[in-house]
Each structure stands twice: as structure tokens, then as C-alpha cells.
C-alpha positions as CSV (number, residue, x, y, z in Angstrom):
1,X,15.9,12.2,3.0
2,X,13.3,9.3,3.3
3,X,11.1,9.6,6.5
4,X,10.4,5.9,7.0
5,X,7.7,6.7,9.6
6,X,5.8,8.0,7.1
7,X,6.5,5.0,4.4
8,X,4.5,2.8,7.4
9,X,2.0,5.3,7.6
10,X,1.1,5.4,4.0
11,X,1.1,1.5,3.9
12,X,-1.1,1.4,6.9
13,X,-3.3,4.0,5.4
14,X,-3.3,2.4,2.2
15,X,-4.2,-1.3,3.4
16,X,-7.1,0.5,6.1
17,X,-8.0,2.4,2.8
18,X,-9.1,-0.6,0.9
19,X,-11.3,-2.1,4.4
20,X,-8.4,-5.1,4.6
21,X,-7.1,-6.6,7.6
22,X,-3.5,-7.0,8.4
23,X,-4.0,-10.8,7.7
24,X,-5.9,-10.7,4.3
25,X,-3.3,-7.4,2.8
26,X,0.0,-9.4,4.3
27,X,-1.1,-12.4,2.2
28,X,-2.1,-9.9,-0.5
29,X,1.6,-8.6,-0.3
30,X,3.2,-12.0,0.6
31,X,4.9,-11.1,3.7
32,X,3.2,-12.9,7.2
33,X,0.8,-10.6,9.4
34,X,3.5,-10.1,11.8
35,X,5.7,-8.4,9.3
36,X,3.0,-6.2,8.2
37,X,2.5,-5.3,11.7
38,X,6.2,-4.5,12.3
39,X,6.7,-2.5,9.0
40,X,3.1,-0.3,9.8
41,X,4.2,0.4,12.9
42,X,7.8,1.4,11.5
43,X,9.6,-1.2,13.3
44,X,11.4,-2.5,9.9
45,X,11.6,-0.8,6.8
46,X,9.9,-2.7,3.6
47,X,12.1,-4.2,0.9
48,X,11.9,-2.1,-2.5
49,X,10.4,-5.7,-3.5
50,X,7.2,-5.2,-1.2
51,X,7.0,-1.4,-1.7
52,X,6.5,-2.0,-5.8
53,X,3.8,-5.2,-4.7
54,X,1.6,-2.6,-3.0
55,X,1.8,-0.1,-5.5
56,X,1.4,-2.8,-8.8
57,X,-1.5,-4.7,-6.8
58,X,-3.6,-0.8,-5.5
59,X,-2.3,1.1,-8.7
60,X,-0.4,3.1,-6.1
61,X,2.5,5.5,-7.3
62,X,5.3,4.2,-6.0
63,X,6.6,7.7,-5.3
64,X,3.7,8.2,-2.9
65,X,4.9,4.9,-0.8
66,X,8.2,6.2,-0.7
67,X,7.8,10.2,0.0
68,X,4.1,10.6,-0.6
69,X,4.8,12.5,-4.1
70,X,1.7,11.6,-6.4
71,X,-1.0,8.9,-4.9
72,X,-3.5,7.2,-7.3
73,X,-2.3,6.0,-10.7
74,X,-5.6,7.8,-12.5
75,X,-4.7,6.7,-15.6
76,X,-5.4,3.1,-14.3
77,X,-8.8,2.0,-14.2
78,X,-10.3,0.0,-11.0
79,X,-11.1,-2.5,-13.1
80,X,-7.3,-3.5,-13.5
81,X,-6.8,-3.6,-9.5
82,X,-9.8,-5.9,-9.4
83,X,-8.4,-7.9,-11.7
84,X,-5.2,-8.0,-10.0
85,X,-6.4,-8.6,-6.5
86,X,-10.3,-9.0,-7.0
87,X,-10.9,-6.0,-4.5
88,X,-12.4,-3.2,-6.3
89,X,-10.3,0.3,-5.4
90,X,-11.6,2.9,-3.3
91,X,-11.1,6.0,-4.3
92,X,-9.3,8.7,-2.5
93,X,-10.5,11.8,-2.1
94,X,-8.0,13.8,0.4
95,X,-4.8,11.7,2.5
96,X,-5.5,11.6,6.0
């Protein structure tokens, strides 16, 4: 079973990960700031649609959005991500 708590807490930490505010990620994503707030919060679930945004735009594992399975696409280098959203990637070193 899906814990969608934890789905919002990932985005959250992902978005506070990369040093964005709500505003600059939810324009990022394409979804308003108020959305953002609701779905970090875990007020409303994210669409499949937003979920595979955030992973394609961080090179986040979409298994790690949706039950925190594997995190950082490795394989991918930071220079794609800046490419994609012209924020360099931080790197991870342990989930919070």
C-alpha cells in the first residue's frame, strides 16, 4: 500500500533539497504554488502526470516519489538536470 504522506514528504524534501521555493519548483512542475502547498502538506495526492515531471526534471527515481525505493538516477549526470531545469543537482548523501 502507498503511504501518501510520505509521497508529500519526499516531494517536499526533494523541492527543499534543491534550495527552491514553493513558488519557483510549482512553476518548475507546472502546477500553481497553492497546489504545491496542498500536495506537500498531503492535502491532495499528485497526478502520475506531476509525480514523472519531478522525477524527469531532478533525475529522481520515480519509485522513490512513490514508495521511496531507489532515489538518485546515478547513472544520470547533473549536467542533464541543468539542462533540463538550469539548477545544478545537489547531491544526496543520506534521506532525512
Amino acid at each position: 500500500m502507498v503511504d501518501f504522506k510520505n509521497i508529500a514528504e519526499r516531494i517536499k524534501y526533494v523541492r527543499e533539497n534543491q534550495k527552491l521555493t514553493q513558488l519557483t519548483f510549482s512553476e518548475l512542475i507546472g502546477v500553481s504554488r497553492s497546489v504545491l502547498s496542498q500536495i506537500e502538506i498531503g492535502k491532495i495526492l499528485p497526478s502520475l502526470d506531476i509525480i514523472a515531471i519531478i522525477s524527469s526534471k531532478f533525475n529522481i527515481s520515480y519509485s522513490y516519489l512513490i514508495d521511496g525505493t531507489e532515489f538518485l538516477q546515478e547513472n544520470i549526470a547533473s549536467k542533464q538536470n541543468e539542462k533540463n531545469t538550469g539548477i545544478p543537482l545537489i547531491p544526496i548523501d543520506a534521506l532525512a
